[in-house]
N, C-alpha and C positions, 0 to 999 in steps of 0.2 A: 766342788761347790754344790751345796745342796740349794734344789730349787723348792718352794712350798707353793702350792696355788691354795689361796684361800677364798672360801666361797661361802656365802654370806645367806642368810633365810629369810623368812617372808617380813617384806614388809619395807626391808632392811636394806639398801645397796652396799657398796663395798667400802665405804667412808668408816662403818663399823670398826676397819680393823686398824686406824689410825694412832691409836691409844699404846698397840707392839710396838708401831715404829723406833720407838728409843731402845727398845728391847732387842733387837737383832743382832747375831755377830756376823764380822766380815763377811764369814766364811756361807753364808745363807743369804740366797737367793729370792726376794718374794713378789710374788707376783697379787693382785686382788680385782681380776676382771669381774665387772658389772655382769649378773644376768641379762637375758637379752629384756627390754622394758622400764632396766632398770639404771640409776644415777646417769652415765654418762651414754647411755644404750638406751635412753628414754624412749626414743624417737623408734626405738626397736620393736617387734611383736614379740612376745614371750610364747614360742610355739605350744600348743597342746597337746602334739604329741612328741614321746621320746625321742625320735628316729631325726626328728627336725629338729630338737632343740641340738641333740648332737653334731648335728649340722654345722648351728651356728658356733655350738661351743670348741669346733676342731681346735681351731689353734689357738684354741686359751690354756686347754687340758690336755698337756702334750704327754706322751709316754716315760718321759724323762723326770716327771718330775713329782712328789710327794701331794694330794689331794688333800686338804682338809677342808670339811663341808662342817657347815653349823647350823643345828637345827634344819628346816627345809632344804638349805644348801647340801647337807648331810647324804638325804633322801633321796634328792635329786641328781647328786655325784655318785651315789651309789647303784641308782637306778641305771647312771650312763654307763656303767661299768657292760653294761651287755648290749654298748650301742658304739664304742670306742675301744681301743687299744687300751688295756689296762695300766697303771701308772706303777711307779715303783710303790708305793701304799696307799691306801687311802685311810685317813683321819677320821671318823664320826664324830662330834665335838657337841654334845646335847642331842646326839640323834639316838636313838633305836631302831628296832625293824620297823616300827609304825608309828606316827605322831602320837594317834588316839590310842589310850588302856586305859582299863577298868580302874587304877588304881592313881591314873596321870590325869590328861585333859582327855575324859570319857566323850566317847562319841556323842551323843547326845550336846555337850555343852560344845564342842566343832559343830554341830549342826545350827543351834539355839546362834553363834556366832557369825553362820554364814546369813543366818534371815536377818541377824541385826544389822549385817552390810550392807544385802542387798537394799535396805532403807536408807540407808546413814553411811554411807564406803569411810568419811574422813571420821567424822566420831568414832567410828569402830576400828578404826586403824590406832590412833591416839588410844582407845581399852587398851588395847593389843601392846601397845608399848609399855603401859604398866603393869598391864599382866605378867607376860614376861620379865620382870624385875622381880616378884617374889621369891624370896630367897636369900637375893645380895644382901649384903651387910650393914649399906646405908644405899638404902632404895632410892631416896630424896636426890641424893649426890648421885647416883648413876643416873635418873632421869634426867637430871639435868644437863649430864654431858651428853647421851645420848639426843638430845632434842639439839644440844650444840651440834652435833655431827651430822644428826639429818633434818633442821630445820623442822617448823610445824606442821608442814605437810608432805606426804609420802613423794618420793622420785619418783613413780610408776603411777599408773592410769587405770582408773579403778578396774578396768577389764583387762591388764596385768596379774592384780592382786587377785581379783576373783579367780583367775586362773590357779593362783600357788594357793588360794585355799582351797580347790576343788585336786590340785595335786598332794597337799596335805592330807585330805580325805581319803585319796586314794592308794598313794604308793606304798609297798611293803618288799622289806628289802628281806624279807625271810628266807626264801631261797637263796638269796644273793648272799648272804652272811653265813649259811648253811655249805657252802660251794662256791668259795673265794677267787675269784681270779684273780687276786693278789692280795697281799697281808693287808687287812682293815685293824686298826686298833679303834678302840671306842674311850671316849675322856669326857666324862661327868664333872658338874659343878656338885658338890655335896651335897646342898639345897636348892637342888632344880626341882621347880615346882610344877614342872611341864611334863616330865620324865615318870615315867611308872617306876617301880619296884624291883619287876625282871631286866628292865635296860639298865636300872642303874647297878645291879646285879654284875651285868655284863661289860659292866665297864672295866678296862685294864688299867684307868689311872683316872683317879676321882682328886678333883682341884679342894679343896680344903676352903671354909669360909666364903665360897661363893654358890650363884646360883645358878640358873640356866644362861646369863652372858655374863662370862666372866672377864671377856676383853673391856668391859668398864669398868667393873670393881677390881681385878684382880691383873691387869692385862701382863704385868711383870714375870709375875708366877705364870699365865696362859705361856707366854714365850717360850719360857724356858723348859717347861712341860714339852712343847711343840720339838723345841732344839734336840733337846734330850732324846727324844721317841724318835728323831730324823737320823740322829745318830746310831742310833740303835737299828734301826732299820736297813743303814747304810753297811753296819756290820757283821747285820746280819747276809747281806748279798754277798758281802765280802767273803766270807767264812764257805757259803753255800758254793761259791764260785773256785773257792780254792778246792773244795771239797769233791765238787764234779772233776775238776782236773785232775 
């Protein structure tokens, strides 16, 4: 049985990943815990630092079982790689070593983003939803499901959200990706509009016709992407394991 934990980014709770469920075989396992703040964790604090969120996330992110982070979720799974037990892989899924590049969402326009919050937290959150939709194939139709899954206002409390944009700002997973503590692969939308140049560079499997969420537009294809690379991963331990032997 292959397990996936999937883990979801700003703005966003785990109601995101509703659109796979048809998509799954027997043989796969999936799990979609809430950050802590967030959907059904509302009532939760979303720690500030690593050490704590790790804390809260023990036994969501066990050692057993395959990590995929999307966008923020990305970032922040991979940051915990050097606060937990490493898992059999971890997934990047629109992530890079860093939100902001020169070539992606330039620091400057994250900054310009976080002054529009701190004025406006719901207006700017609602940007932020169609922002990230540049790219999909029919934008209209993913907003729309997307506002289906998480209603017109955010699960989290705007001093949640402020927090994952000041961890957007901050985390860099460069050394982390430089010095693996376990196989990360990386999986681009073709037209992420979020995504610099060199990430999407570094992706090992880039989704075709989509954009930086492809579990709306594409969520079939994200699946099977996802199975595929679980598999692979599994045989590859397989092979390593007979080979140590």
């Amino acid at each position: 049985m292959t397990k996936l934990v999937l883990l979801s980014g700003w703005g966003i709770d785990a109601r995101i990943w509703q659109p796979l469920s048809p998509y799954w075989p027997d043989d796969t396992e999936i799990q979609t815990p809430d950050w802590p703040g967030y959907g059904e964790r509302i009532h939760d604090v979303l720690p500030t630092t690593l050490p704590a969120l790790a804390a809260k996330m023990r036994g969501d992110l066990s050692c057993d079982s395959i990590w995929v982070g999307w966008s923020l979720g990305g970032l922040l799974a991979g940051a915990l790689l050097s606060h937990l037990p490493p898992p059999r892989a971890l997934v990047l899924v629109g992530a890079g070593a860093r939100f902001c590049s020169e070539d992606g969402v330039r620091p400057a326009e994250l900054a310009t983003f976080r002054r529009a919050f701190d004025r406006d937290p719901h207006a700017t959150w609602q940007h932020f939803l169609r922002w990230q939709l540049q790219g999909e194939p029919a934008v209209r139709i993913a907003h729309r499901r997307l506002l289906d899954l998480q209603g017109q206002y955010p699960s989290a409390s705007s001093q949640t959200l402020a927090t994952g944009l000041d961890q957007l700002a901050r985390l860099d997973l460069t050394h982390v990706l430089a010095s693996p503590p376990c196989p990360i692969h990386r999986l681009a939308g073709e037209r992420d509009r979020l995504m610099g140049k060199a990430a999407h560079q570094a992706a090992d499997r880039i989704l075709t016709d989509s954009g930086h969420c492809p579990m709306l537009s594409r969520p079939e294809a994200l699946a099977n992407h996802l199975v595929a690379l679980a598999r692979e991963i599994d045989l590859d331990r397989t092979s390593q394991g007979e080979v140590a032997s």
